[in-house]
C-alpha positions in Angstrom: -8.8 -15.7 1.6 -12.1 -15.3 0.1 -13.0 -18.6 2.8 -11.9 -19.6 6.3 -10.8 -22.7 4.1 -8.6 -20.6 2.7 -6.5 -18.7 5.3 -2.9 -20.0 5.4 -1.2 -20.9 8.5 1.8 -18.9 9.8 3.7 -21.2 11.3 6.6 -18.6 12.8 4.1 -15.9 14.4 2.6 -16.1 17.8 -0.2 -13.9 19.2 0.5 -12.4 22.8 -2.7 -11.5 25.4 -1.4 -9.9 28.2 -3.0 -11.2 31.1 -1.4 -9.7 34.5 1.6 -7.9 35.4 3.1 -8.3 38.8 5.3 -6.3 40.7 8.6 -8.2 41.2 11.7 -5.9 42.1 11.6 -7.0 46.0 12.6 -10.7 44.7 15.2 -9.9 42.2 17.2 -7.1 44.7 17.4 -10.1 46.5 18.7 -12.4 44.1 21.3 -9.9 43.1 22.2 -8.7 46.7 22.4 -12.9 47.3 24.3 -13.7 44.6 27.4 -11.2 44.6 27.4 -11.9 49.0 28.0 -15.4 47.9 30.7 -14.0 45.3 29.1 -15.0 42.0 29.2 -13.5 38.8 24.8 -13.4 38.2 24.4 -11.4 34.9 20.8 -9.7 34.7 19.9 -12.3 31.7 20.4 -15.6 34.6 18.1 -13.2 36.9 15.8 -12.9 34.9 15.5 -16.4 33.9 15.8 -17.4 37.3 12.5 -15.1 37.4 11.0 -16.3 34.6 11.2 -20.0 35.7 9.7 -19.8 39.5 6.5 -17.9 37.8 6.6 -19.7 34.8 5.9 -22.9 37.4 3.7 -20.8 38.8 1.5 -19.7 36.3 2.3 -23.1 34.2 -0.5 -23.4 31.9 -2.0 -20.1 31.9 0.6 -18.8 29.2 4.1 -17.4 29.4 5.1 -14.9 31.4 8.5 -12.6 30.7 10.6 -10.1 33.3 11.2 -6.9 32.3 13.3 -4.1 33.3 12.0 -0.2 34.1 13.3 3.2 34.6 17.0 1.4 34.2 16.8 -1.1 37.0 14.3 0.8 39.9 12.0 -1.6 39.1 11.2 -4.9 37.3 8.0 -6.8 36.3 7.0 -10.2 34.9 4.1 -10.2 32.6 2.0 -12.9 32.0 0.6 -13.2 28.3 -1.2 -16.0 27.2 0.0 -17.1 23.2 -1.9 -18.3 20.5 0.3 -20.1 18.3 -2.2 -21.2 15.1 -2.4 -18.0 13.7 -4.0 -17.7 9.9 -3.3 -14.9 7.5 -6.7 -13.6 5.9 -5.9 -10.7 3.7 -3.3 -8.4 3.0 -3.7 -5.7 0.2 -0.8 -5.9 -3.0 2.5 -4.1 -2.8 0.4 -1.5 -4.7 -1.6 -0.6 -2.0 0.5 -1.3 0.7 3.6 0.1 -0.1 2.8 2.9 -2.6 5.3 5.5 -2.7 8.0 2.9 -1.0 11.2 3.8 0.6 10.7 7.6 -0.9 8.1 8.2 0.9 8.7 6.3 3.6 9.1 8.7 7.2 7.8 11.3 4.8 4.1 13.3 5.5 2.2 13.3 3.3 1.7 9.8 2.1 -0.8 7.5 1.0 -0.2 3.6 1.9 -2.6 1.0 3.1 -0.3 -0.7 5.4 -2.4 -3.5 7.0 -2.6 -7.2 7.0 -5.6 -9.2 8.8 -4.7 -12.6 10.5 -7.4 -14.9 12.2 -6.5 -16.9 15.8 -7.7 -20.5 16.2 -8.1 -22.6 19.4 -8.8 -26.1 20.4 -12.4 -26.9 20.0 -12.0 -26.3 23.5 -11.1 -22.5 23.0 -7.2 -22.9 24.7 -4.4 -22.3 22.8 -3.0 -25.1 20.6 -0.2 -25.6 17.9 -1.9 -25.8 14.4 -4.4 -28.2 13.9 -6.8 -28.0 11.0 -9.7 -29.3 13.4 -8.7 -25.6 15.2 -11.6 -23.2 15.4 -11.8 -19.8 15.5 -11.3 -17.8 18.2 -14.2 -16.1 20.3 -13.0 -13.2 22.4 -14.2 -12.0 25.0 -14.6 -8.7 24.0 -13.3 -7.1 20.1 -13.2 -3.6 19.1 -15.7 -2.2 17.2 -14.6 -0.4 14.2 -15.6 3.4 13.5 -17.3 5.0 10.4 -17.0 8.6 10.3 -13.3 8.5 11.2 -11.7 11.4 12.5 -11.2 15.1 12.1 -8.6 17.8 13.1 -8.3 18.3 17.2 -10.4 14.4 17.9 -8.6 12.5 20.5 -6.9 9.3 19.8 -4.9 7.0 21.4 -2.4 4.2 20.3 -2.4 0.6 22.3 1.0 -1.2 21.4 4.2 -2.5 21.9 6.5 -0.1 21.1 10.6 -1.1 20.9 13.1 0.8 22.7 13.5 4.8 23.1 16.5 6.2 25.6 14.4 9.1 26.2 16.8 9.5 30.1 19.7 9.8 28.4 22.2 12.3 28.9 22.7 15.4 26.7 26.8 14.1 26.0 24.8 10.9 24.5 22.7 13.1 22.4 25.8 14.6 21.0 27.5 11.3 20.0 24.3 9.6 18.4 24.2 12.9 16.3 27.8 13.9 15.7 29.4 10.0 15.6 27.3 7.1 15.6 24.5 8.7 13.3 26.1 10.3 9.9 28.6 7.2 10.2 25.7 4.8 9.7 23.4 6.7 7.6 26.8 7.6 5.2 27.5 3.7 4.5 24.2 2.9 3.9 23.7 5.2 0.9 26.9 4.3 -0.4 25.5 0.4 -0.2 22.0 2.0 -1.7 24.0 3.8 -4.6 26.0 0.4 -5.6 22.3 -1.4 -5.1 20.1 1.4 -7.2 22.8 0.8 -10.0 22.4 -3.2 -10.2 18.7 -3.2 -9.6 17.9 0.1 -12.8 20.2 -2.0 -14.9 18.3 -5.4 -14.2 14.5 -6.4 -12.8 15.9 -9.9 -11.2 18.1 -7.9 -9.4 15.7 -6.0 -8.5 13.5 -8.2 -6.9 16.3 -10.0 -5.5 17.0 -6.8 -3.7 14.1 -5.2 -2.9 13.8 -6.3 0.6 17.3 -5.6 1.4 17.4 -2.8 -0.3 14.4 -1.1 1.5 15.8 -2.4 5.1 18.8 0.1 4.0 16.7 2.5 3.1 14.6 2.4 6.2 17.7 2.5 9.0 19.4 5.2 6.6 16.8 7.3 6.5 16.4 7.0 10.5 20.2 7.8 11.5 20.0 10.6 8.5 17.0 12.3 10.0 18.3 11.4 13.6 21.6 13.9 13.0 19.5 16.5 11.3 16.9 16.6 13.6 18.9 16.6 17.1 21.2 19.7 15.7 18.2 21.4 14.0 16.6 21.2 17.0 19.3 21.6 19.8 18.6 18.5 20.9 21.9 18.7 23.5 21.6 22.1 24.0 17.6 21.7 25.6 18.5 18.2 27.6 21.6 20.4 29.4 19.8 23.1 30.0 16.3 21.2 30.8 18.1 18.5 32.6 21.9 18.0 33.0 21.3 21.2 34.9 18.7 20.4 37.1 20.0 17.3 37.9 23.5 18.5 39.1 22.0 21.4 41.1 19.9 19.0 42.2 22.7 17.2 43.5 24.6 19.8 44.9 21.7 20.6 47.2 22.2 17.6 49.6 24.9 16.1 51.3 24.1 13.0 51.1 23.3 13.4 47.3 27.1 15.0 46.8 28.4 12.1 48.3 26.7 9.5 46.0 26.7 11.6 42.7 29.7 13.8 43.2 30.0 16.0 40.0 28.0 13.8 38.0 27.0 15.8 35.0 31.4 17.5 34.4 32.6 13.3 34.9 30.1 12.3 31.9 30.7 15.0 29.9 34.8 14.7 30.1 34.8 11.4 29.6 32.5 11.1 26.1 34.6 13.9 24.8 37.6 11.4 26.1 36.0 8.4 24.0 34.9 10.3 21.2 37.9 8.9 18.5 37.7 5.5 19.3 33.5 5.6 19.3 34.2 6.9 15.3 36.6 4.0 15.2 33.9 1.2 16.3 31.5 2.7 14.3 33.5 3.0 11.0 34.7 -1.3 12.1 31.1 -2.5 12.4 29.7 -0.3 9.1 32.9 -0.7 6.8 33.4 -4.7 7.7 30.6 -6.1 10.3 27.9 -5.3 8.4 28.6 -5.5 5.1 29.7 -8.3 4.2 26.8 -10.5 3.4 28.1 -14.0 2.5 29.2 -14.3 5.9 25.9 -16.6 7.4 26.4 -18.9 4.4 30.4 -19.5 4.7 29.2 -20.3 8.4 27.1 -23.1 7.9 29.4 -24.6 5.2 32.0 -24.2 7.7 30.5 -25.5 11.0 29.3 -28.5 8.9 32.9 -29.4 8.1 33.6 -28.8 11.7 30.7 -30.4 13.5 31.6 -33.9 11.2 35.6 -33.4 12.3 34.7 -33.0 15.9 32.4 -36.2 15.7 34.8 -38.0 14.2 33.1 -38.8 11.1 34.2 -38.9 7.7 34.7 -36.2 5.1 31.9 -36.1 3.3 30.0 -33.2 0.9 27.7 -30.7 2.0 25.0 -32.0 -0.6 24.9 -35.5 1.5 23.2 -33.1 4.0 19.8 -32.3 2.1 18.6 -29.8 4.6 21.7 -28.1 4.5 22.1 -27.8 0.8 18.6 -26.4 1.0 19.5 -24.0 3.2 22.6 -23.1 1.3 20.6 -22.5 -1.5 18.4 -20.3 0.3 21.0 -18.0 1.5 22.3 -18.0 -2.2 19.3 -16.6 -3.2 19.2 -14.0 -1.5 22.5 -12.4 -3.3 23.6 -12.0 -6.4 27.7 -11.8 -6.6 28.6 -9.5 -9.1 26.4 -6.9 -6.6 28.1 -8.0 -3.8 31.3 -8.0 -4.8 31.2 -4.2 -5.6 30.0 -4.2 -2.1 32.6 -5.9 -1.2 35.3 -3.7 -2.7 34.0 -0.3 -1.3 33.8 -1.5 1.8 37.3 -3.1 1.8 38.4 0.5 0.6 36.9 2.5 3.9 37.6 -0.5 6.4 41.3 0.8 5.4 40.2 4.2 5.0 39.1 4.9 8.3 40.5 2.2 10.6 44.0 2.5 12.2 46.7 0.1 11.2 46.6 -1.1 14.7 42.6 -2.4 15.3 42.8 -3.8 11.7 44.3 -7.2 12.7 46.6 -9.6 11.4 45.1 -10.7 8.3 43.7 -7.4 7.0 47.7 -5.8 7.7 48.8 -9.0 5.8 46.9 -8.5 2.9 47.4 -4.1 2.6 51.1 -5.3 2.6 50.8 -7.7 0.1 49.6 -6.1 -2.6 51.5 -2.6 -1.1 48.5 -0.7 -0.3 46.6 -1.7 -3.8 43.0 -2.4 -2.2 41.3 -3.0 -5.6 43.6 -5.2 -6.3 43.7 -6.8 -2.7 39.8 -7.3 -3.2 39.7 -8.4 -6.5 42.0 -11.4 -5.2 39.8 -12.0 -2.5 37.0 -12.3 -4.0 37.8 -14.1 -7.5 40.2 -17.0 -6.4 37.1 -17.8 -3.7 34.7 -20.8 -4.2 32.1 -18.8 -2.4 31.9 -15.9 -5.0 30.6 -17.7 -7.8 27.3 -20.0 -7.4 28.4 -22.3 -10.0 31.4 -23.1 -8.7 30.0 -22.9 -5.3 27.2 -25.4 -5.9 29.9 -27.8 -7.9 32.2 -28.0 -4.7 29.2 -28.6 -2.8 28.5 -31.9 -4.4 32.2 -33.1 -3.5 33.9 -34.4 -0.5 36.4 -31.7 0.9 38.2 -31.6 4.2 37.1 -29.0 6.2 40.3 -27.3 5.5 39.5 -26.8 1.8 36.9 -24.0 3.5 39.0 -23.2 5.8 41.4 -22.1 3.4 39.4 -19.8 1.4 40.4 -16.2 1.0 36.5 -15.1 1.9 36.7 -17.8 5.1 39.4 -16.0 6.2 38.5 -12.5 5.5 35.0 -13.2 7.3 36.5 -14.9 10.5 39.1 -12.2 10.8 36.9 -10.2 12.5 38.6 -8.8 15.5 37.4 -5.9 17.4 39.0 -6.3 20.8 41.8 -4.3 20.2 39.7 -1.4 19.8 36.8 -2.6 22.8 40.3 -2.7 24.5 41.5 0.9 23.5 38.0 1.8 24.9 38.2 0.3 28.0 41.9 1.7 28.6 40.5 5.2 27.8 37.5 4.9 30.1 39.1 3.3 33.3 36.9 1.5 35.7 34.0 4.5 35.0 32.8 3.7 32.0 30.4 5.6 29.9 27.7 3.0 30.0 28.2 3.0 34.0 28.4 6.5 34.1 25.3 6.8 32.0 23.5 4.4 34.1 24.1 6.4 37.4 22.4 9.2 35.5 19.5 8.0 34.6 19.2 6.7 38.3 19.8 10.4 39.7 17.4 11.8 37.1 14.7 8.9 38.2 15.3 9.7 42.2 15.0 14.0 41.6 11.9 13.7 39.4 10.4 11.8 42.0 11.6 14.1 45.0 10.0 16.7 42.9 6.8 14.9 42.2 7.3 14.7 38.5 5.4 12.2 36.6 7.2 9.8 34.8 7.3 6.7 32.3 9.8 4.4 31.9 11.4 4.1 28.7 9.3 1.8 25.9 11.3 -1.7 26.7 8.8 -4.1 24.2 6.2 -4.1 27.2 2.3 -3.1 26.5 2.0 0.8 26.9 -0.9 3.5 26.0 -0.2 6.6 24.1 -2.8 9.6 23.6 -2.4 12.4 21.5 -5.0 14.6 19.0 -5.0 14.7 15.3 -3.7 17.4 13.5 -1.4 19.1 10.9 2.3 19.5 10.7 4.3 22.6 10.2 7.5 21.3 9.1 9.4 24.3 7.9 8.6 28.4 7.8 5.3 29.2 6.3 4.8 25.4 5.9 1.8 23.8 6.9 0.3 20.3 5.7 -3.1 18.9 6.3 -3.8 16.2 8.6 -6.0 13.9 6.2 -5.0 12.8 2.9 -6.9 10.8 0.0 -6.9 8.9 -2.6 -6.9 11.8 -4.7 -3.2 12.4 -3.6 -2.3 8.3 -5.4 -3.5 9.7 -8.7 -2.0 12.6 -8.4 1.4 10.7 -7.8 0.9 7.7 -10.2 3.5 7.4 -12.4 2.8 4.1 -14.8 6.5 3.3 -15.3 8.1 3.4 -12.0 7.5 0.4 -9.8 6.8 2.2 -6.2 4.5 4.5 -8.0 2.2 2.0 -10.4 -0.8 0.6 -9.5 -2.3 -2.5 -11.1 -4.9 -1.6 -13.3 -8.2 -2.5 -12.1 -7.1 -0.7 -8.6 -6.5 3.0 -10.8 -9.9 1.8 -12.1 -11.6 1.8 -8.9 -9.9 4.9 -7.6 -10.8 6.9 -10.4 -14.2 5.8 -10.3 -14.5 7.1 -6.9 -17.5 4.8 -5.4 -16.2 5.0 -2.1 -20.2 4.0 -0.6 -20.3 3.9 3.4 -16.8 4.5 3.7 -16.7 7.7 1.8 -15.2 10.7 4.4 -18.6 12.8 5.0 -17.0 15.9 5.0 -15.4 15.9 2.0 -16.8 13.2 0.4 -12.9 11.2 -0.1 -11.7 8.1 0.6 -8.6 9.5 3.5 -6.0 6.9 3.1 -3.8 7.8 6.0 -3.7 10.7 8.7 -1.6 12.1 11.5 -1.6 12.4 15.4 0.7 13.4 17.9 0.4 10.0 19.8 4.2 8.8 20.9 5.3 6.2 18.8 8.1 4.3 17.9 9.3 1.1 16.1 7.2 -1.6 17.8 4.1 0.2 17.1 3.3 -1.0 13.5 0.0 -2.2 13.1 -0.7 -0.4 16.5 -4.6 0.2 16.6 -5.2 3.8 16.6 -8.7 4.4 18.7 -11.0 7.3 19.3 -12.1 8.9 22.7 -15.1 6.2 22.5 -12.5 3.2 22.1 -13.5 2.4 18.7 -11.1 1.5 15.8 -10.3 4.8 13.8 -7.0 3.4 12.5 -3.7 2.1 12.8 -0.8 3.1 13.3 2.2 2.8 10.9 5.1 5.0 10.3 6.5 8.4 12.2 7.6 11.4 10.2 10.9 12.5 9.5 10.8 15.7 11.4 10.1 13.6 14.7 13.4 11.4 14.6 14.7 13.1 17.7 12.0 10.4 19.7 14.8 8.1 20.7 16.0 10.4 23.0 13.9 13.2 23.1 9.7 14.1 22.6 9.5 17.0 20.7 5.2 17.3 21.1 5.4 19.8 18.4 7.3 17.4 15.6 6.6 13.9 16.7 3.8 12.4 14.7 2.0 9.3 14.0 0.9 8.4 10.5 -1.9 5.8 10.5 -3.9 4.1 8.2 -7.7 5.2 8.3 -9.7 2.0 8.9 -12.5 3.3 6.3 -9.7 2.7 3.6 -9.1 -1.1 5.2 -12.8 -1.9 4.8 -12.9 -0.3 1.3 -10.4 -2.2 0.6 -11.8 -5.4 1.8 -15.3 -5.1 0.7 -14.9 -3.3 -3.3 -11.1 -4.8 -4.5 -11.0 -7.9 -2.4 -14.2 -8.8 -2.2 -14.6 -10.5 1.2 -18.0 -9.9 2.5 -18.2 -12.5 4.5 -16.0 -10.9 6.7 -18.2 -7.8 7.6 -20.4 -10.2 9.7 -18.1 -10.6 11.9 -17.2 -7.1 12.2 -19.4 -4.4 14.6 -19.6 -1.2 12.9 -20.2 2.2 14.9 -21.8 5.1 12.5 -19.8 8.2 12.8 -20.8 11.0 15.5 -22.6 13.4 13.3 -25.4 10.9 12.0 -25.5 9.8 15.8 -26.0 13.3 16.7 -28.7 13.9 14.0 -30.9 10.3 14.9 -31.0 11.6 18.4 -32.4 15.0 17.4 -34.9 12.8 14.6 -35.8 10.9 18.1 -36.4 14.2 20.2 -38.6 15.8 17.7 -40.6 12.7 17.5 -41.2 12.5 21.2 -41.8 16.5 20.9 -44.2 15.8 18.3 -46.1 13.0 20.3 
């Protein structure tokens, strides 16, 4: 947007101040302790809504505020934020820029993408928050960052203000040892067998492509997580260093108080005995949710066919078609869209092939064992039924049946229908729960992390709770990476390093050409690194991230904008459940590379007026001795 006139409104996003944070764990002990002495079943989502709604009164007007859990249960907060609701995009650089290098390089070091995207909050004339209005006006905060000019250089202090997601950083060294020998290579396998099916489709045809791409990299992204995850907690003895540095401790702990022996008993051997009891039937939910659950994407768009039928039927209206609904056909159209079925129905048939593969006869259910004995154990065949005598598979035939008035039961009928409501996995939650007895896993796990809270604190350990979606502050130094044996990559790199990986004729390397053109001519002006004269693009830090933290700002040890943060590396994928401070890093996007962005490809001056600029520490360093030799001089 090259004028405020121009910004576009997004109409889903919401910004959140956080304004206070209150203490609140007396109030909702006793609203559990209350609740179960009056015999009620209270689940912890009523609490906290229960929560929510007295401060909520509270506080009504000033924003909304949310309740939180920390440290698994020991203590729980309400946070006030206050929400801007009319928020404007006003730049964000082309895939190009952005997302050079893609999915490849994605959790990879180096790389060189200008991740970013600048959005503008508008008020009432008043300056409090209102739904979008265009007689909105901008924002005026109270305070803004100022943005840095000379960067950063190897051993500077940053730190990282965000939001990050969820870590299990407590957990025990038996649930290290599932997430990397189970749940892990399960998930990371049947995404790459999704992403070889897609990469064939989308080399052999562009729409496809583009059609894909989104979907495609979402794969990508969670495959090359759960990949790295397995890799890195074996290559790193992830299990091996939490029993030794704190299943250990924890049960000697224990052991060294009655009291303690009494409540814990022989915590660490009952946790241990029962994942390795559970161990087949984790695989077994695993291979379920991968091989059935989540691949099978036509399932939203039967749905709302279906629930329209249904919703008419229960009303006691008349059958009419789907079209009569125009907001439904739209949206039916929308989820077609987003598939195309010859891709999905090779999908489909893979995945019919495993779900048989790896899931006992018995947690199959009725309909799968109905169809495997029907065509006598001939899956291709068995999908290939499935999937061409549907109305869903084919959008021509879909959208012609859409136009006509069919009972619900013509739906309902379907081979797909039936194949996507024949989900069933209580039988195997059951075989679980059989297995465990009344001490579960989860409840075993949970006593655990309460233990390991109660002896760090006897011990006078410091201690944060696990990242939950709540505000948190992150400091670390920027540096280098040693990945491997007599391996060591720089902390900085450049625009040098997007030349030298351009590649004209594949799509996640390109670049338009007027962006090449002002690379290679190398004007980089104020923004220009002045030690080595570069644009840097991105660099790395040891600050603790995790997902959550994209589009983090990255500050210096003044508090000024250096950066911001974007991606983690591949060697630090143990940080769900365990900091490694030699291999966790944080890849950021330097803020010189935003602004030469904005002011030399996009253009948008205007906005540096609005902006406060800080000159980097060595010309501030060589005024003041310009100033002193003056005065010595007068």
């Amino acid at each position: 947007a090259l004028t405020r006139d121009k910004e576009k409104p997004v109409h889903s996003e919401g910004i959140y101040f956080l304004k206070k944070v209150l203490d609140v764990t007396e109030e909702v002990e006793h609203l559990k302790d209350s609740t179960h002495a009056e015999g009620k079943v209270f689940g912890m989502r009523k609490v906290y809504a229960t929560i929510e709604n007295k401060y909520g009164k509270i506080y009504e007007g000033q924003g909304e505020v949310i309740c939180s859990s920390f440290w698994g249960g020991r203590k729980y907060m309400v946070a006030l934020y206050q929400v801007y609701k009319d928020v404007r995009l006003v730049a964000a650089p082309p895939v190009c820029i952005a997302s050079f290098g893609a999915e490849v390089d994605n959790w990879e070091w180096p790389q060189q993408k200008g991740d970013f995207a600048i959005y503008r909050i508008y008020t009432a004339p008043d300056g409090s928050p209102a739904e979008y209005s265009p007689d909105n006006v901008p924002l005026h905060p109270k305070k803004t960052l100022r943005i840095a000019t000379g960067g950063v250089q190897t051993g500077d202090y940053t730190m990282v203000i965000g939001y990050p997601g969820r870590v299990n950083r407590y957990s025990s060294s038996f649930a290290v040892r599932q997430q990397a020998d189970i749940t892990a290579p399960i998930q990371a396998h049947y995404r790459m067998e999704q992403m070889k099916i897609l990469d064939r489709w989308m080399n052999s045809d562009p729409k496809i492509r583009l059609k894909y791409a989104d979907y495609y990299f979402s794969l990508s992204n969670v495959q090359e997580i759960r990949e790295g995850e397995a890799y890195c907690y074996n290559r790193f003895k992830v299990p091996e260093v939490k029993a030794e540095t704190q299943d250990k401790p924890l049960q000697e702990w224990i052991d060294a108080d009655p009291d303690r022996k009494a409540e814990y008993g022989n915590l660490v051997e009952r946790l241990g005995a029962k994942y390795d009891a559970v161990k087949d039937v984790e695989a077994q939910l695993n291979y379920y949710r991968e091989t059935y659950v989540r691949a099978f994407r036509l399932n939203r768009m039967i749905n709302v066919i279906v629930r329209y039928g249904k919703d008419r039927d229960k009303a006691g209206l008349p059958v009419a078609a789907v079209a009569d609904s125009t907001k439904l056909l739209e949206r039916v159209e929308q989820l077609m869209e987003e598939y195309d079925p010859r891709v999905e129905k090779d999908i489909f048939k893979f995945a019919l092939g495993e779900f048989y593969s790896k899931v006992d006869r018995e947690f199959q259910g009725n309909f799968f064992r109905e169809v495997y004995d029907s065509f006598k154990g001939d899956v291709a065949a068995a999908a290939d039924s499935l999937w061409d005598n549907s109305v869903f598979s084919d959008h021509e035939r879909l959208r012609k049946a859409l136009h006509e008035p069919h009972p619900t039961e013509f739906y309902t009928d379907d081979p797909l229908y039936k194949y996507a409501s024949g989900i069933n996995i209580v039988p195997l939650n059951k075989k679980k729960a059989e297995i465990e007895g009344e001490e579960t896993t989860a409840n075993l796990e949970a006593l655990y992390k309460k233990a390991l809270y109660y002896m760090r604190e006897d011990k006078g350990v410091a201690q944060y709770p696990d990242a939950n979606s709540t505000m948190r502050v992150t400091y670390g130094t920027v540096g280098p990476i040693s990945p491997a044996d007599a391996v060591t990559v720089a902390d900085h790199t450049s625009t040098e390093g997007i030349l030298e990986k351009y590649r004209p004729n594949e799509y996640i390397f390109s670049l338009k050409p007027e962006i090449k053109a002002l690379y290679e001519a190398r004007d980089w002006g104020r923004w220009a690194d002045k030690a080595t004269g570069k644009m840097c693009v991105n660099f790395l830090s040891d600050n603790d991230i995790t997902g959550g933290n994209s589009g983090s700002p990255v500050l210096n040890a003044e508090g000024d904008l250096v950066g911001l943060a974007f991606d983690g590396n591949k060697e630090g994928l143990t940080s769900d459940m365990y900091y490694d401070p030699v291999m966790n890093k944080c890849i950021s996007v330097d803020i010189r590379y935003v602004m030469w962005i904005l002011e030399k490809y996009m253009g948008m001056d205007y906005l540096f007026d609005e902006l406060t600029f800080v000159p980097d520490k060595a010309s501030l360093h060589k005024a003041g001795r310009r100033n002193a030799d003056k005065k010595r001089r007068k």
